[in-house]
N, CA, C and O atoms as a Tripos MOL2 file, in Angstrom:
@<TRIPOS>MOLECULE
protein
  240   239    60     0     0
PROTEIN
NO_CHARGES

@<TRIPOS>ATOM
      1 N         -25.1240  -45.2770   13.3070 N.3       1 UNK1
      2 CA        -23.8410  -44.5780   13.3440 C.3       1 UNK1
      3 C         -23.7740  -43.5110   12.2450 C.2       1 UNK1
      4 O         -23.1530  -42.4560   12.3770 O.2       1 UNK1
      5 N         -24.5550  -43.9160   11.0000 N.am      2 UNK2
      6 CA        -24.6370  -42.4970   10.0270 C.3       2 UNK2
      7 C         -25.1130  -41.7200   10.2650 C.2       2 UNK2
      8 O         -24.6330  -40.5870   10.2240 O.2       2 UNK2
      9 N         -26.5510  -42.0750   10.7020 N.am      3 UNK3
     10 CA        -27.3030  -40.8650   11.3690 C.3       3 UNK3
     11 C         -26.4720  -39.7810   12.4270 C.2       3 UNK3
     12 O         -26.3010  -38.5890   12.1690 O.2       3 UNK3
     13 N         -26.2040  -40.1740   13.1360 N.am      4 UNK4
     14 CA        -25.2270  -39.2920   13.9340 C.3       4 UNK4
     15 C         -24.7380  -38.8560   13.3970 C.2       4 UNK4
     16 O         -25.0600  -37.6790   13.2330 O.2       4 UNK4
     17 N         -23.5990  -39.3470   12.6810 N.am      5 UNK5
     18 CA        -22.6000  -38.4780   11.8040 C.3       5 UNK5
     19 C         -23.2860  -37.5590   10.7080 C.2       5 UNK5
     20 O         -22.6220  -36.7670   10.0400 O.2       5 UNK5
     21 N         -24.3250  -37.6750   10.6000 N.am      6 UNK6
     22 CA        -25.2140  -37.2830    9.3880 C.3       6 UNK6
     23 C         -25.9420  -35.8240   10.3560 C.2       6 UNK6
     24 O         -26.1270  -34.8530    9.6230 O.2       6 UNK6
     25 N         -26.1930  -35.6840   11.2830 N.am      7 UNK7
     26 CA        -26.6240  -35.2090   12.4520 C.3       7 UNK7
     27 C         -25.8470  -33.8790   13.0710 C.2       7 UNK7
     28 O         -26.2270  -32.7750   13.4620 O.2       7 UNK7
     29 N         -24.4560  -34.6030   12.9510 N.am      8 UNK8
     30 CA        -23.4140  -33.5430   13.9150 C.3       8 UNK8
     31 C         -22.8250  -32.6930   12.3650 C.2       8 UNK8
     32 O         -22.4210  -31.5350   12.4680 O.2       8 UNK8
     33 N         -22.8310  -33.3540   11.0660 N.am      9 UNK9
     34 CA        -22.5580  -32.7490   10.0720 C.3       9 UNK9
     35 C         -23.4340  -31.8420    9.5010 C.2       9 UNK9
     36 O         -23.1010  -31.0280    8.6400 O.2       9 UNK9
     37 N         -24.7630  -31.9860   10.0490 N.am     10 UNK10
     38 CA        -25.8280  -30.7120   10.0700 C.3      10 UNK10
     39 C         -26.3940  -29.7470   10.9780 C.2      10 UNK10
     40 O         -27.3020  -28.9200   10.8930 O.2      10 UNK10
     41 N         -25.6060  -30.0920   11.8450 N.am     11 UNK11
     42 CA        -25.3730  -29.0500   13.0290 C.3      11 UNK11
     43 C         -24.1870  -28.4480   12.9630 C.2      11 UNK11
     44 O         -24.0030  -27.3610   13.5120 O.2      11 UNK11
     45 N         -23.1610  -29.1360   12.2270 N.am     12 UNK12
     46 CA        -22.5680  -27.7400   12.3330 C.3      12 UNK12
     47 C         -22.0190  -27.4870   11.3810 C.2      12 UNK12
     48 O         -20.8820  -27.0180   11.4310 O.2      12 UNK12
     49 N         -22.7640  -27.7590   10.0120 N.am     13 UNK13
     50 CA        -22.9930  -27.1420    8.5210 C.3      13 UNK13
     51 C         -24.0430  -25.6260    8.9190 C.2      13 UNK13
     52 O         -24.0130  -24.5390    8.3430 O.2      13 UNK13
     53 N         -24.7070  -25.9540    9.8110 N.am     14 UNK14
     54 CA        -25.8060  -24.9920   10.0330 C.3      14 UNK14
     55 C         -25.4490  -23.8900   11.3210 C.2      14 UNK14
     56 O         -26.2200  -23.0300   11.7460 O.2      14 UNK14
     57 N         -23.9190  -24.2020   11.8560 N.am     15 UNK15
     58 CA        -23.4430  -23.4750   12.7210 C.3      15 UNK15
     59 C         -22.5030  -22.4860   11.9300 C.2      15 UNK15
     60 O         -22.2510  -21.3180   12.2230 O.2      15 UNK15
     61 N         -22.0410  -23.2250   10.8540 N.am     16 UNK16
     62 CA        -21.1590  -22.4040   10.0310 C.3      16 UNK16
     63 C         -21.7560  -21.5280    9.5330 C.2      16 UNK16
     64 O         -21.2720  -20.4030    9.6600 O.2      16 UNK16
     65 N         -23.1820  -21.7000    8.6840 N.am     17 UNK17
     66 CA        -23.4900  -20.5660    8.1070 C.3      17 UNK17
     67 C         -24.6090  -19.6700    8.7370 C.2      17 UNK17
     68 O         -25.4200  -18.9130    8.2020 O.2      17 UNK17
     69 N         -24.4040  -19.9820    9.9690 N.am     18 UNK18
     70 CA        -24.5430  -19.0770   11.2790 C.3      18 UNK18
     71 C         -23.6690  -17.6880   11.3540 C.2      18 UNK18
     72 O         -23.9090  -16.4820   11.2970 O.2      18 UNK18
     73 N         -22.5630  -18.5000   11.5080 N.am     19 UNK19
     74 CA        -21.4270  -17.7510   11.5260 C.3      19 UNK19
     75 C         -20.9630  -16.7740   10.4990 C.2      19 UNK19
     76 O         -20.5670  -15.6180   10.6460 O.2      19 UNK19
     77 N         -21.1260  -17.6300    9.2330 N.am     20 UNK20
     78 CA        -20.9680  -16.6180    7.9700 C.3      20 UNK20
     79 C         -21.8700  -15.7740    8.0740 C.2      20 UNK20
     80 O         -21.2160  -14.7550    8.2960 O.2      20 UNK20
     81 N         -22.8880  -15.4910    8.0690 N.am     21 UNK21
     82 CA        -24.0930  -14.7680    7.9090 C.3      21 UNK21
     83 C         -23.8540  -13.2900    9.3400 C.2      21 UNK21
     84 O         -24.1530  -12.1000    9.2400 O.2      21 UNK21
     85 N         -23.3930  -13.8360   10.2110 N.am     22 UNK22
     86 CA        -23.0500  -13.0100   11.1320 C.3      22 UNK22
     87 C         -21.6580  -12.0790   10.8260 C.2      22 UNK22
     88 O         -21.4860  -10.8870   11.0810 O.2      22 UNK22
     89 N         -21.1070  -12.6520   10.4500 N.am     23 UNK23
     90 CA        -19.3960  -12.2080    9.8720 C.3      23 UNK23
     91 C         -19.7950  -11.2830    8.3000 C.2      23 UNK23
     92 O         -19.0330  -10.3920    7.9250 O.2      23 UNK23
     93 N         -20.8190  -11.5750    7.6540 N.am     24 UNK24
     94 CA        -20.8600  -10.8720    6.4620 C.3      24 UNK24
     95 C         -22.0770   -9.7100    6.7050 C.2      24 UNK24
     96 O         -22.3190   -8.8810    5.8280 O.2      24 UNK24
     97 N         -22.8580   -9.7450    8.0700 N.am     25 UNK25
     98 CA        -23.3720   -8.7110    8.2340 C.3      25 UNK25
     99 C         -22.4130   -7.3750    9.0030 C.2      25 UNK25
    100 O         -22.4110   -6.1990    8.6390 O.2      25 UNK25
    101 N         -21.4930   -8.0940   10.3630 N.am     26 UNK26
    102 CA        -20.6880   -7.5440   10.8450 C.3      26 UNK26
    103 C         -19.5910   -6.4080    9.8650 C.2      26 UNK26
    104 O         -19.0450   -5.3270   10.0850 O.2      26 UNK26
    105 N         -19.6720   -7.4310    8.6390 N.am     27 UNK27
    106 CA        -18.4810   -6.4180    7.5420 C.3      27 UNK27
    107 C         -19.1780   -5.2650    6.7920 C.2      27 UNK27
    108 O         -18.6190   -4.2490    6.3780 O.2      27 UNK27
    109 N         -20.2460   -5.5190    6.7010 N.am     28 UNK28
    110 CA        -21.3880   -4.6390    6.1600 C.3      28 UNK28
    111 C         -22.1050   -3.4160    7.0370 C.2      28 UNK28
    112 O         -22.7210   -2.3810    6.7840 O.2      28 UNK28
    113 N         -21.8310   -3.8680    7.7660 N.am     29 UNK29
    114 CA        -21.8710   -2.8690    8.7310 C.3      29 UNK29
    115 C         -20.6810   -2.1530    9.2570 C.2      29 UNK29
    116 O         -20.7220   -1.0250    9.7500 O.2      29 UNK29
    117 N         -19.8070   -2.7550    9.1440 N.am     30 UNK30
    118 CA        -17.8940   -1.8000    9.2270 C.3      30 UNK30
    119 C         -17.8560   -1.4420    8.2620 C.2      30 UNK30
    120 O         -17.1910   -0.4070    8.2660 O.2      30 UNK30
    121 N         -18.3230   -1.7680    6.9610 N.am     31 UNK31
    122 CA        -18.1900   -1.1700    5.5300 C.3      31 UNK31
    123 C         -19.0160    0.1820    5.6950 C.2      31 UNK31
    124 O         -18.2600    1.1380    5.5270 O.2      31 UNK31
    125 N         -20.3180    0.5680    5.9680 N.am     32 UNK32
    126 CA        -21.1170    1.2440    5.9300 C.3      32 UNK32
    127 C         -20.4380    2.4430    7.1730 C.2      32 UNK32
    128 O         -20.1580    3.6120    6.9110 O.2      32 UNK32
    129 N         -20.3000    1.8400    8.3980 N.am     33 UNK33
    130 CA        -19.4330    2.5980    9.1680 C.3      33 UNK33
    131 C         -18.5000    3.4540    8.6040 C.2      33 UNK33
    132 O         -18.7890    4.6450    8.7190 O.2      33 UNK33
    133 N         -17.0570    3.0930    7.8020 N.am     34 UNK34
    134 CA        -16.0140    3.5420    7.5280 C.3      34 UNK34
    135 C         -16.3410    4.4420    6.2110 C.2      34 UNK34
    136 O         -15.5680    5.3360    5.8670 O.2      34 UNK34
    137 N         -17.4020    4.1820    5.5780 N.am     35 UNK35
    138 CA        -17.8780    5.6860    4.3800 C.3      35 UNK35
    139 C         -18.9270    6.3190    5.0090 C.2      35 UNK35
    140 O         -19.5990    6.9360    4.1840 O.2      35 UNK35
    141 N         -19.3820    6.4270    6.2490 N.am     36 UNK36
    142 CA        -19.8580    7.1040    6.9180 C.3      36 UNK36
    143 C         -18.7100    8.1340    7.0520 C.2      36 UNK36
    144 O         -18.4280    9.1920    6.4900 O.2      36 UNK36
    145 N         -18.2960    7.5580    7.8010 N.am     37 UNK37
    146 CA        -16.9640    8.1930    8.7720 C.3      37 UNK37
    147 C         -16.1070    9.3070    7.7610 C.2      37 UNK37
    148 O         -15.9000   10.4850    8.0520 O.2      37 UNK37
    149 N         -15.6750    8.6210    6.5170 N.am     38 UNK38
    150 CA        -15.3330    9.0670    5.5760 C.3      38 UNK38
    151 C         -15.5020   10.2520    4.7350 C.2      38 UNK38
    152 O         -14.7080   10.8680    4.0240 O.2      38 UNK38
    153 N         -17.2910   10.4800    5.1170 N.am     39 UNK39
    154 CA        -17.8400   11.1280    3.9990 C.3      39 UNK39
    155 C         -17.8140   12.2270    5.2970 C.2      39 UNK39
    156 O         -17.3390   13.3250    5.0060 O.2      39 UNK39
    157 N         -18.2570   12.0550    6.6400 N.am     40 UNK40
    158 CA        -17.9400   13.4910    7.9370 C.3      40 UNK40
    159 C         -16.8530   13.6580    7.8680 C.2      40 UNK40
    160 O         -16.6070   14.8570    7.9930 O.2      40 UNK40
    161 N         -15.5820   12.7850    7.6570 N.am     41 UNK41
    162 CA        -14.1170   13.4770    7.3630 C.3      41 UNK41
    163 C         -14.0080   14.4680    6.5380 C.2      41 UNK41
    164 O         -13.3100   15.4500    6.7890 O.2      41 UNK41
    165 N         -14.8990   14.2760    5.1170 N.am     42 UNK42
    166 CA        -14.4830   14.9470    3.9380 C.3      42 UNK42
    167 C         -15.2210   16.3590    4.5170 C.2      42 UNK42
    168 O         -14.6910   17.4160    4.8570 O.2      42 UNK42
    169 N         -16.4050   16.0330    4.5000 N.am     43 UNK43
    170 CA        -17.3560   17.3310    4.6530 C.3      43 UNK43
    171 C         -16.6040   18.2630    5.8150 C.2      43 UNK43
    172 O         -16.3690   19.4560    5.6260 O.2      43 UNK43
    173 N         -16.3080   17.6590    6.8670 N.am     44 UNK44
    174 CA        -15.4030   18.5630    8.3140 C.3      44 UNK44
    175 C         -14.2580   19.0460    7.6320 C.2      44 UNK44
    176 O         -13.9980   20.1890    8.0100 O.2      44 UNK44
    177 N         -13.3180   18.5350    6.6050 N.am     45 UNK45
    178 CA        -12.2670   18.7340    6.1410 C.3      45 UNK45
    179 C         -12.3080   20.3560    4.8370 C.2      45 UNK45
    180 O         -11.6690   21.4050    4.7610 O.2      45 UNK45
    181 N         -13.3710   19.7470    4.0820 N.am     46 UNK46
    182 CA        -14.1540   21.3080    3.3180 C.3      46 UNK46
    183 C         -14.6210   22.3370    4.3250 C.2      46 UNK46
    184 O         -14.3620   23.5370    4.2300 O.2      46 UNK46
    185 N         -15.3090   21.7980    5.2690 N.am     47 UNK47
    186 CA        -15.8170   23.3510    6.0790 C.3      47 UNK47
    187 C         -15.2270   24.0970    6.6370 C.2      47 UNK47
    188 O         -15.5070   25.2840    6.8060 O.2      47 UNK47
    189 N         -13.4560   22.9750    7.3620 N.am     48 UNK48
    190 CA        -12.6290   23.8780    7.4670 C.3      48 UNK48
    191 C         -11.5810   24.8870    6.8960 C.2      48 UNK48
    192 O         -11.0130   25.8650    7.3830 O.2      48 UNK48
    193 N         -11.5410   24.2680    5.6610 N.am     49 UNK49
    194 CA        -11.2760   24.7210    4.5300 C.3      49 UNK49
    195 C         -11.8090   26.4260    4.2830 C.2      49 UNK49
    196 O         -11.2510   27.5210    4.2100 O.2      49 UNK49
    197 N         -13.0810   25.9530    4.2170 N.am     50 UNK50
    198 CA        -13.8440   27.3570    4.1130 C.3      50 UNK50
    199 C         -14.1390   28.2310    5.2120 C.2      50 UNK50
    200 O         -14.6320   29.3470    5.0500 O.2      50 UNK50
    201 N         -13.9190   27.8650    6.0430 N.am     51 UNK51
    202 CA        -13.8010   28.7350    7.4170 C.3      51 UNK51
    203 C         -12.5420   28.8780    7.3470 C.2      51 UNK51
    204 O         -12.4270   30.0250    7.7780 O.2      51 UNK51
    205 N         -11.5150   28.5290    7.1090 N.am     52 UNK52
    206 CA         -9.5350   29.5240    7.2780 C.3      52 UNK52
    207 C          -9.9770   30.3850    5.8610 C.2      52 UNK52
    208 O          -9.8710   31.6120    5.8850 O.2      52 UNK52
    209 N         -10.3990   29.8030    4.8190 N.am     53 UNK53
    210 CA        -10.2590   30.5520    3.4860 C.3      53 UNK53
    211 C         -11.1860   32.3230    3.9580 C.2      53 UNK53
    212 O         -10.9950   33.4920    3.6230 O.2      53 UNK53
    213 N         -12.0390   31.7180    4.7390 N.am     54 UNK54
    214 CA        -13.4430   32.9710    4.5820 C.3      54 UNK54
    215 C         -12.3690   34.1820    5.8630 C.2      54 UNK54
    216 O         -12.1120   35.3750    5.6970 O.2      54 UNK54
    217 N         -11.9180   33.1550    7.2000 N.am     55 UNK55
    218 CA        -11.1080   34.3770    7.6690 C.3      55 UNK55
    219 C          -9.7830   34.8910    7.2800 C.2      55 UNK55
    220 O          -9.3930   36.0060    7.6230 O.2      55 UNK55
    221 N          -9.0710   34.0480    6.5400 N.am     56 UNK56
    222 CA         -8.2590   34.5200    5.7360 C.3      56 UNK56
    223 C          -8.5570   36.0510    5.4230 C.2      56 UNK56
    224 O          -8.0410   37.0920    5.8290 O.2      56 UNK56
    225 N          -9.8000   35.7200    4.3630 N.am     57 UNK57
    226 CA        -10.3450   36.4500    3.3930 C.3      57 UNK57
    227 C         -11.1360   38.1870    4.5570 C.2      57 UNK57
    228 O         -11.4790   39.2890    4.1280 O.2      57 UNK57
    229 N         -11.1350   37.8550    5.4510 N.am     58 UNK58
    230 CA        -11.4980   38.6950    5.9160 C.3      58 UNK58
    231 C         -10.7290   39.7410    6.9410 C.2      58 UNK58
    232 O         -11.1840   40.6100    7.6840 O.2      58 UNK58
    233 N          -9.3130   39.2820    6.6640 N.am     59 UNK59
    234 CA         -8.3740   39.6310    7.6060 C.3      59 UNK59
    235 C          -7.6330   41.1140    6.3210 C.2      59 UNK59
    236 O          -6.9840   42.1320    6.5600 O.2      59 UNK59
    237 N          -8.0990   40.5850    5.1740 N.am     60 UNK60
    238 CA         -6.9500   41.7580    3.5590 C.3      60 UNK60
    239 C          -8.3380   42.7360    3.8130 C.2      60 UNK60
    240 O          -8.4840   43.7780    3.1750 O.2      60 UNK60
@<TRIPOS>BOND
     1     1     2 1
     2     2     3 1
     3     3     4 2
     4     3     5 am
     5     5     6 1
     6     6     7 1
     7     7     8 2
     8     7     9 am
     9     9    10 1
    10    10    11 1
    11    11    12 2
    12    11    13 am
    13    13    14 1
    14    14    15 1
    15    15    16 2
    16    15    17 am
    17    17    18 1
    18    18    19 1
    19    19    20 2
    20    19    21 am
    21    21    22 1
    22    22    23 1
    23    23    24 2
    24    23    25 am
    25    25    26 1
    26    26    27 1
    27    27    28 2
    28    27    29 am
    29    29    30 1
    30    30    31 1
    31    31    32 2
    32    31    33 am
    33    33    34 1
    34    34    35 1
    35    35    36 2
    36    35    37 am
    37    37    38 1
    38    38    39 1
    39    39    40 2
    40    39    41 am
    41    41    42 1
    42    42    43 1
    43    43    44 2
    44    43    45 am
    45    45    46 1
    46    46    47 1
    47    47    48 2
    48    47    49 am
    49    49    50 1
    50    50    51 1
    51    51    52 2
    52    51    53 am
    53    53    54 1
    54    54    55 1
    55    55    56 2
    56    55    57 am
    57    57    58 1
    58    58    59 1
    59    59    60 2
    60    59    61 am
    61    61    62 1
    62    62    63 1
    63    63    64 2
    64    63    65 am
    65    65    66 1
    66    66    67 1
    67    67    68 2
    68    67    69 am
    69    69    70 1
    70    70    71 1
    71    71    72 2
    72    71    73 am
    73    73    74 1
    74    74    75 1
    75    75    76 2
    76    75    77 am
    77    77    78 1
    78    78    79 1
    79    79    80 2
    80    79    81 am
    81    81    82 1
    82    82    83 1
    83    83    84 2
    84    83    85 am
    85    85    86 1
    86    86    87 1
    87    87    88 2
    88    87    89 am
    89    89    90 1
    90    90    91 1
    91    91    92 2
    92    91    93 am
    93    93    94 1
    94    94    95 1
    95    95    96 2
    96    95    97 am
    97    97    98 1
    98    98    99 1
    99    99   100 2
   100    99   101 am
   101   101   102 1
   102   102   103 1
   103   103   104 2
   104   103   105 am
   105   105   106 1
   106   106   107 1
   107   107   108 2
   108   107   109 am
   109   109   110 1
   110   110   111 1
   111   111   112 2
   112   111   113 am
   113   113   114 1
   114   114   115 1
   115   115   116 2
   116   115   117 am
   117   117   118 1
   118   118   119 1
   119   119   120 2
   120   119   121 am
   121   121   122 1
   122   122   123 1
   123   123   124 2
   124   123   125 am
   125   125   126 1
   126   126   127 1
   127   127   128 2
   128   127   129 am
   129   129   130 1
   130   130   131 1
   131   131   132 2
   132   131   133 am
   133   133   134 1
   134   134   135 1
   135   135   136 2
   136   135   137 am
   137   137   138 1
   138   138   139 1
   139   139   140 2
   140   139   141 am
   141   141   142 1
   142   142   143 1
   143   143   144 2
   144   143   145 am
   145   145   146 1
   146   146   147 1
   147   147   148 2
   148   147   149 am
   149   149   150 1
   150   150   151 1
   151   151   152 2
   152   151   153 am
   153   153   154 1
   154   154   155 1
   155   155   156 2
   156   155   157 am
   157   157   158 1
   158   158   159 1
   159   159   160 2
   160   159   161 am
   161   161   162 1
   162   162   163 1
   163   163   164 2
   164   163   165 am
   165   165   166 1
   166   166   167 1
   167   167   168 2
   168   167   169 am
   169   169   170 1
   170   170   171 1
   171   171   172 2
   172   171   173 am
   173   173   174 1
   174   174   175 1
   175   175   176 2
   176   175   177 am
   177   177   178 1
   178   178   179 1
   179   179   180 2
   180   179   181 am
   181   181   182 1
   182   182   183 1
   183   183   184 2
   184   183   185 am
   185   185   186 1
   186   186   187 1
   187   187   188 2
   188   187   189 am
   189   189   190 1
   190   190   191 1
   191   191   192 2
   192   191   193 am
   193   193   194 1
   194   194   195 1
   195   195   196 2
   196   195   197 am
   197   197   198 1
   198   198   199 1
   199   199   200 2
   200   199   201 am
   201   201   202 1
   202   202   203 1
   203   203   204 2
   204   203   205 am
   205   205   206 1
   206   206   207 1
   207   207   208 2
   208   207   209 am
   209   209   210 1
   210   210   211 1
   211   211   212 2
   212   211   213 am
   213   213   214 1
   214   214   215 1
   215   215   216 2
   216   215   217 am
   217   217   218 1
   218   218   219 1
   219   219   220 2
   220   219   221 am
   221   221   222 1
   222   222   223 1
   223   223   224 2
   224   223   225 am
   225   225   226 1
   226   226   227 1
   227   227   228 2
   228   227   229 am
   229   229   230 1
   230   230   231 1
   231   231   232 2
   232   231   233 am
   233   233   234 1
   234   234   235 1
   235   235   236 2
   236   235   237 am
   237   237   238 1
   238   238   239 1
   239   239   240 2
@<TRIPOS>SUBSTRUCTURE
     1 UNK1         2 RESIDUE 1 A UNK
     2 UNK2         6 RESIDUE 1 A UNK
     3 UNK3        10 RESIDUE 1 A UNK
     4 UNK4        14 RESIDUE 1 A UNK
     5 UNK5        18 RESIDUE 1 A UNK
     6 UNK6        22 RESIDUE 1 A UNK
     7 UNK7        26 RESIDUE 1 A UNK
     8 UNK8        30 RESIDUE 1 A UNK
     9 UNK9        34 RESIDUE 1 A UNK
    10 UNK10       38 RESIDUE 1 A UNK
    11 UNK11       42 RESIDUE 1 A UNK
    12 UNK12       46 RESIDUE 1 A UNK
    13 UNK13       50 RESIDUE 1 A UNK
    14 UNK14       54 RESIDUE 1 A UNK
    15 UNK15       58 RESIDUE 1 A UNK
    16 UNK16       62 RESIDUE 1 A UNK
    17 UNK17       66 RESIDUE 1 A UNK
    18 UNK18       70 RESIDUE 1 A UNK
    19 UNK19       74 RESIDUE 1 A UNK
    20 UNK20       78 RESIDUE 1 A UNK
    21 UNK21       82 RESIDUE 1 A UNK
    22 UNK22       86 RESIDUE 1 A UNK
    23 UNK23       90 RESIDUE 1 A UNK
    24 UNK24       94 RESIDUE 1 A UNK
    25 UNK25       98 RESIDUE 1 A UNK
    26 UNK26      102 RESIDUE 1 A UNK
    27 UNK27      106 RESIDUE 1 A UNK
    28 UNK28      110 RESIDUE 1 A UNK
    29 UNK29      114 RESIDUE 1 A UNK
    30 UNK30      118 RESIDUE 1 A UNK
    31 UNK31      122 RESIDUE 1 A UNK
    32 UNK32      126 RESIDUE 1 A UNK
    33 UNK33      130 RESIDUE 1 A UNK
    34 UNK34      134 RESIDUE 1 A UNK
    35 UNK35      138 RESIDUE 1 A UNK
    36 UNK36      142 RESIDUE 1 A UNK
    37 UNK37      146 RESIDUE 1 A UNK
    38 UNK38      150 RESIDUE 1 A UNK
    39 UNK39      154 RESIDUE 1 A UNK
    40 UNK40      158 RESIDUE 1 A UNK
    41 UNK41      162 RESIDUE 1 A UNK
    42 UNK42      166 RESIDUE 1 A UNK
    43 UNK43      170 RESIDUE 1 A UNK
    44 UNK44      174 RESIDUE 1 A UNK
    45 UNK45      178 RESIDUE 1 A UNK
    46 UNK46      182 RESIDUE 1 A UNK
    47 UNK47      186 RESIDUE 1 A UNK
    48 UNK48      190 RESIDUE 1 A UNK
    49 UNK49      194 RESIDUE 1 A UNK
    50 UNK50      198 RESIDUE 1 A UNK
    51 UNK51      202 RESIDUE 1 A UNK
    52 UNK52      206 RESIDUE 1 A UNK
    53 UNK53      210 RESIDUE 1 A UNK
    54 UNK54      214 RESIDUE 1 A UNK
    55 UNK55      218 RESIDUE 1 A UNK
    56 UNK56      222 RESIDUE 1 A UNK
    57 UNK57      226 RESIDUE 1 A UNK
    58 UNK58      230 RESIDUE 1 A UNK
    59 UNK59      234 RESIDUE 1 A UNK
    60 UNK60      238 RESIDUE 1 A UNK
């Protein structure tokens, strides 16, 4: 009867950190995603910047 219990408590000690391991790659990878994303926001956000500034600049 321990064994079993000894059994189902290592199956799913070993399901959990299944799970963790999947859940802390998943965030690591939304982490990496969202300063991706972040850093083409910034850069798209400067170029447009400099494209109104440059026709601005070319309109005086």
């Amino acid at each position: 009867m321990l064994l079993i219990y000894f059994l189902l408590f290592t199956i799913y000690y070993l399901l959990f950190t299944i799970y963790f391991l999947l859940f802390t790659i998943y965030y690591l990878l939304f982490t990496i995603y969202y300063l991706l994303f972040t850093i083409y926001y910034l850069l798209y956000t400067i170029c447009y910047m400099l494209c109104v500034s440059a026709l601005n600049s070319s309109y005086y």
